[in-house]
Structures are given as C-alpha cells and as structure tokens.
C-alpha positions as CSV (number, residue, x, y, z in Angstrom):
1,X,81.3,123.7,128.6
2,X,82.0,126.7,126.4
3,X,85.2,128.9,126.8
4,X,86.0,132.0,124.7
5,X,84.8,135.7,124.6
6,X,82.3,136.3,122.6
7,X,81.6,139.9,120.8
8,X,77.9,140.4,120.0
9,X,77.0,143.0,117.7
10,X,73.2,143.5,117.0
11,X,71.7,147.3,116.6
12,X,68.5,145.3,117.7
13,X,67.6,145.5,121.3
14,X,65.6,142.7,122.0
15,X,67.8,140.6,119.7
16,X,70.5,141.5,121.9
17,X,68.4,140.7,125.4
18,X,67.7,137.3,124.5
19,X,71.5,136.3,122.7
20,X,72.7,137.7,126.1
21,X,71.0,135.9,127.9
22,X,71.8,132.9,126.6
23,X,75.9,133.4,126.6
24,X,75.0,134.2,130.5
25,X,73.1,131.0,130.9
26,X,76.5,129.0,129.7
27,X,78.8,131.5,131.6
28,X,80.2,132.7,128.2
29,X,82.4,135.9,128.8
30,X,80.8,138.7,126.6
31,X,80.7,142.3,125.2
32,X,78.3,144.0,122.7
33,X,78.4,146.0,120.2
34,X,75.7,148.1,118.1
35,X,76.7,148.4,114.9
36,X,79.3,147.8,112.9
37,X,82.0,150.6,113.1
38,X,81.6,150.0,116.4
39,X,82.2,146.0,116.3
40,X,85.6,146.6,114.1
41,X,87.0,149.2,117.6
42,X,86.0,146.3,120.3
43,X,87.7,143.5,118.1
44,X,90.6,145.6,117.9
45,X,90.7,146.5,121.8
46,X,89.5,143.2,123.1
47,X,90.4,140.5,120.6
48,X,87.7,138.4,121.4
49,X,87.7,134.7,120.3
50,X,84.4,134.6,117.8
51,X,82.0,137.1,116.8
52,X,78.2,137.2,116.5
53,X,77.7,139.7,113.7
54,X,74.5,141.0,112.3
55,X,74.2,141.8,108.6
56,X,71.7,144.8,108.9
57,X,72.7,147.4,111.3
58,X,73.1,151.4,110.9
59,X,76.3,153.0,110.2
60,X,78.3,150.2,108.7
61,X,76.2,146.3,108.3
62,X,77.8,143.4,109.0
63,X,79.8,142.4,105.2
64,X,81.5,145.9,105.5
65,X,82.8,145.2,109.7
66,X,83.6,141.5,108.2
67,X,85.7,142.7,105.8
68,X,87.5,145.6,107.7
69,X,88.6,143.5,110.3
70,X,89.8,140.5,107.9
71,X,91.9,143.3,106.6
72,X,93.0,144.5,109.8
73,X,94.0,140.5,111.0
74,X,96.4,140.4,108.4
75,X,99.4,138.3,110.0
76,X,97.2,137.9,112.9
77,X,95.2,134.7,114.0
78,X,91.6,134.5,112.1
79,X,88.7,135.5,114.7
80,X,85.6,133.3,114.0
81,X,83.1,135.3,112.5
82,X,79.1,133.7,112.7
83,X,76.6,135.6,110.6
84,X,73.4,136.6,112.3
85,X,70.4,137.2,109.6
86,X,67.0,136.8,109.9
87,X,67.2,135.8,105.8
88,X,67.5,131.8,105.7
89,X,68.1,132.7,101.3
90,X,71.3,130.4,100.0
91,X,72.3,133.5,98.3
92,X,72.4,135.2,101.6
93,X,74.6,132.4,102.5
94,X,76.9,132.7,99.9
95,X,77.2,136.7,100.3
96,X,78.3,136.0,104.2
97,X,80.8,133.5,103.1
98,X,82.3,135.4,100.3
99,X,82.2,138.5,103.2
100,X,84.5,136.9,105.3
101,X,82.1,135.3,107.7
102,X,82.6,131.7,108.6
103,X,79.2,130.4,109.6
104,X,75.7,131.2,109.4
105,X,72.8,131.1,112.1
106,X,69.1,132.4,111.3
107,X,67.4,134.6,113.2
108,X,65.7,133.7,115.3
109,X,67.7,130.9,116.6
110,X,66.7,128.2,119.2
111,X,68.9,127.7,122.5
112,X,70.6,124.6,120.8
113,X,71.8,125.9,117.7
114,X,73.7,129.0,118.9
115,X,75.4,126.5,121.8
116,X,76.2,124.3,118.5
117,X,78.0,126.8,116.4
118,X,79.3,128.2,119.9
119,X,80.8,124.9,120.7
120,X,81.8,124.0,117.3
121,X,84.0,127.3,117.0
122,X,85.2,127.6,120.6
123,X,86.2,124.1,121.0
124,X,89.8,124.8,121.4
125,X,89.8,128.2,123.3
C-alpha cells in the first residue's frame, strides 16, 4: 500500500487522465498541476510528499520548477522529485539528475513501473 501525496504536473491532458487514474486506483492522495510556475505555488502551499514532474511544459519546464523549489527547500526536508519524459536518452537522464530530480520514469509508463518508483520513494511516508 502506498501513502504520501502526490503533486502531478503535466501541461498534457491525456497524460494527466491516465497518471490520475492510476494514483486513484491505489488511493494515492493527489493534486495537479499544469506547468511549472504553477508546480513551484502548490509545493509551497501543500508540501506534498513526491512530485511527478514533466520536463516539457509552457511557462516554465520541469529543470527550471526543479531547481526553484530545491532553492526554496533550503533547511527544509528534500521533496522527491520523479522526472516524467517521453525521451528514454542517458543524456536526458543526466540533465534531470544534475536538475535536481531524483528519479526518472519514461513516458509512457506501464501500471507497474510508476507503483515501483511510487513505492520506492513513499516507503516511509
């Protein structure tokens, strides 16, 4: 069983349809976002206990919402940030991980996979 609230942020509709229902299926608590300016105001205001962030969004992508909010956390406990990219590159990889992110899940992404990183980051919340 999964406990934690999750903050999804995905500009893409569809994207955001099927991750939801997913997080529903497990009874994950939830909110979205649609870009990235908007992901860094919900962190602050909810403090949720991972984020799903997508790298390509309107506004402000995913690296730049990353890094504001590791700047923000200073002195604060490190929220779990999981890349979401359709690019499966190891450069892409890399450029996540240097961003701040702390995981990586391709899009799209089967059932078990987003359960696995899910799990595997939430396991003590």
């Amino acid at each position: 069983m999964i406990h934690g609230r999750v903050l999804l942020v995905d500009d893409n509709e569809v994207n955001k349809l099927v991750a939801c229902a997913m997080l529903e299926h497990w009874s994950v608590s939830y909110k979205c976002a649609s870009d990235g300016k908007e992901a860094v105001e919900k962190w602050q205001r909810l403090k949720p206990d991972l984020i799903l962030m997508d790298i390509q969004m309107p506004v402000c992508d995913g690296y730049k919402a990353t890094k504001r909010i590791r700047e923000l956390e200073q002195g604060e406990s490190r929220t779990p940030i999981i890349a979401l990219t359709a690019s499966d590159e190891t450069v892409e990889r890399e450029k996540c991980l240097k961003a701040g992110m702390d995981d990586f899940i391709n899009k799209p992404f089967a059932q078990d996979d987003l359960y696995s990183k899910l799990e595997r980051w939430l396991a003590n919340k």
